[in-house]
Kinemage of the C-alpha trace (Angstrom):
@kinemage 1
@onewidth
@group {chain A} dominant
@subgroup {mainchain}
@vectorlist {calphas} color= white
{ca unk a 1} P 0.000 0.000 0.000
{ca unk a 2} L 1.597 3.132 -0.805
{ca unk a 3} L 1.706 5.613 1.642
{ca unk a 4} L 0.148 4.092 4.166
{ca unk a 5} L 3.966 4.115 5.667
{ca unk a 6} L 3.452 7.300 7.593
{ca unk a 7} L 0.637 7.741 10.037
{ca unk a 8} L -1.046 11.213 9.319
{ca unk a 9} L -0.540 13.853 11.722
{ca unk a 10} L -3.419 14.735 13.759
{ca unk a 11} L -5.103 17.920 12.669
{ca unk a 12} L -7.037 18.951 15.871
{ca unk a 13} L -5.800 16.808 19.023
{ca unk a 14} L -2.832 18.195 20.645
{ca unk a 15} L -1.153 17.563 23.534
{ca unk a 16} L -3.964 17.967 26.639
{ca unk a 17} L -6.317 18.611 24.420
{ca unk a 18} L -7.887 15.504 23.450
{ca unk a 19} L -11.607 15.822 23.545
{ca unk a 20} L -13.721 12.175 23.810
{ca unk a 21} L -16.355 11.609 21.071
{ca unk a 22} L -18.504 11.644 24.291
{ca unk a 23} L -17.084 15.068 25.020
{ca unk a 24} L -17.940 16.369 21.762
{ca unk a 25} L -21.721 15.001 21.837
{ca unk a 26} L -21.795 16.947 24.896
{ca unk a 27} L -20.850 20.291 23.553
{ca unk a 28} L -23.195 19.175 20.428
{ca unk a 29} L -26.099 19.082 22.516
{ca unk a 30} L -25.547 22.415 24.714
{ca unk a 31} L -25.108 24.754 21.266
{ca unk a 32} L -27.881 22.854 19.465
{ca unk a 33} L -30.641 23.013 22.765
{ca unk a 34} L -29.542 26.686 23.267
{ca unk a 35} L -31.483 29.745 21.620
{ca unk a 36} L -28.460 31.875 22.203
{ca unk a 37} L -24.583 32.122 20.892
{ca unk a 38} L -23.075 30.359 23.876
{ca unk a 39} L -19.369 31.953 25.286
{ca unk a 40} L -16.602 29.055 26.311
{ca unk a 41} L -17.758 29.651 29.818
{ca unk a 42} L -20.699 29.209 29.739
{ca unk a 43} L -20.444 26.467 27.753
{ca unk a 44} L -17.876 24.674 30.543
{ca unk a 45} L -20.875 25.454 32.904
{ca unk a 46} L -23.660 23.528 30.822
{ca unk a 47} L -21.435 20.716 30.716
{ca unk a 48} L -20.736 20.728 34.824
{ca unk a 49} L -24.523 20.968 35.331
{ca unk a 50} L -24.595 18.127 33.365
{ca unk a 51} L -22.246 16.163 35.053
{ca unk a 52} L -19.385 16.373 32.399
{ca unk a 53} L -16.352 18.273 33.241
{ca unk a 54} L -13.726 19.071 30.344
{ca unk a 55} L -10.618 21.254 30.358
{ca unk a 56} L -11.046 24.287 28.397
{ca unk a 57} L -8.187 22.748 26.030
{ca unk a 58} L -10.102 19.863 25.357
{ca unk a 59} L -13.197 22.526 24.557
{ca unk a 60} L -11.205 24.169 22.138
{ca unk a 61} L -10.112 21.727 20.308
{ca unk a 62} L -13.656 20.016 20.221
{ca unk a 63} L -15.206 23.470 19.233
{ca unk a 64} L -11.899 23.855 16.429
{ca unk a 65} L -13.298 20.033 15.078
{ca unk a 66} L -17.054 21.053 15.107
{ca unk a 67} L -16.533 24.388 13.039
{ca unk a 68} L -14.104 22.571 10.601
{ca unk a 69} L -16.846 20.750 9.808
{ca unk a 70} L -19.109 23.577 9.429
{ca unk a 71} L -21.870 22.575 12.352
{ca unk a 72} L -20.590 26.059 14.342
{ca unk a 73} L -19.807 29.617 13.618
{ca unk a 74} L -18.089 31.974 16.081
{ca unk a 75} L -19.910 35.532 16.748
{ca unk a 76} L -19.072 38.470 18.197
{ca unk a 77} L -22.058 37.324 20.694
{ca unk a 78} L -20.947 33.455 21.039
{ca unk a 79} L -20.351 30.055 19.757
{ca unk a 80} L -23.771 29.547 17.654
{ca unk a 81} L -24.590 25.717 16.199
{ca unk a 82} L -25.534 25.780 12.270
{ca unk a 83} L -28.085 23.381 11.503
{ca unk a 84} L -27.238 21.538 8.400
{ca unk a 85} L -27.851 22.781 4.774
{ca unk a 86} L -31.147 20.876 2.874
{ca unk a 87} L -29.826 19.189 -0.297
{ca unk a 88} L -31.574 21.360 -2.163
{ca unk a 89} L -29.893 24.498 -1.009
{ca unk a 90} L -26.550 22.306 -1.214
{ca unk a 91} L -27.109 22.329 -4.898
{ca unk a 92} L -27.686 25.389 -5.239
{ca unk a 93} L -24.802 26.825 -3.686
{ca unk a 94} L -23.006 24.267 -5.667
{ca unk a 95} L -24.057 25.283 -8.987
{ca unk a 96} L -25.660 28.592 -8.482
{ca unk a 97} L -24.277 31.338 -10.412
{ca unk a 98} L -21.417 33.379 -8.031
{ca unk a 99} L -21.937 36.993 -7.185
């Protein structure tokens, strides 16, 4: 197999900061139940209420793998989720004409 030699480097873990998948639902959850942009802090505090404690590393680099993937934006007001584009609008943006 070539290149399968070298094991990639990992994009978002680092070292301390190596969020669980469970750690990631969490902070899922919290920005898709809330009605407002979210700060780190007050995220931190959702997840203590719930029982789930995380370092603020961990958050980061959770929150850096959620808006890679385009589920969150970062506001001047807070951490807000983006719910998923409809496959229509998906195709539109992918073939619409360009302003």
């Amino acid at each position: 197999m070539a290149g399968a030699t070298h094991a990639p480097s990992p994009e978002f873990a680092s070292p301390g900061a190596n969020p669980t998948l469970e750690t990631i639902e969490y902070i899922r959850s919290a920005l898709q139940r809330a009605e407002v942009p979210l700060s780190r802090n007050q995220l931190l505090e959702v997840l203590s209420q719930w029982g789930h404690s995380t370092t603020r590393q961990s958050l980061n680099a959770a929150l850096k793998f959620l808006e890679a993937d385009g589920n969150i934006v970062f506001g001047s007001k807070g951490i807000l989720w983006v719910p998923p584009a409809s496959v229509q609008l998906q195709e539109i943006l992918r073939t619409g004409a360009r302003l």
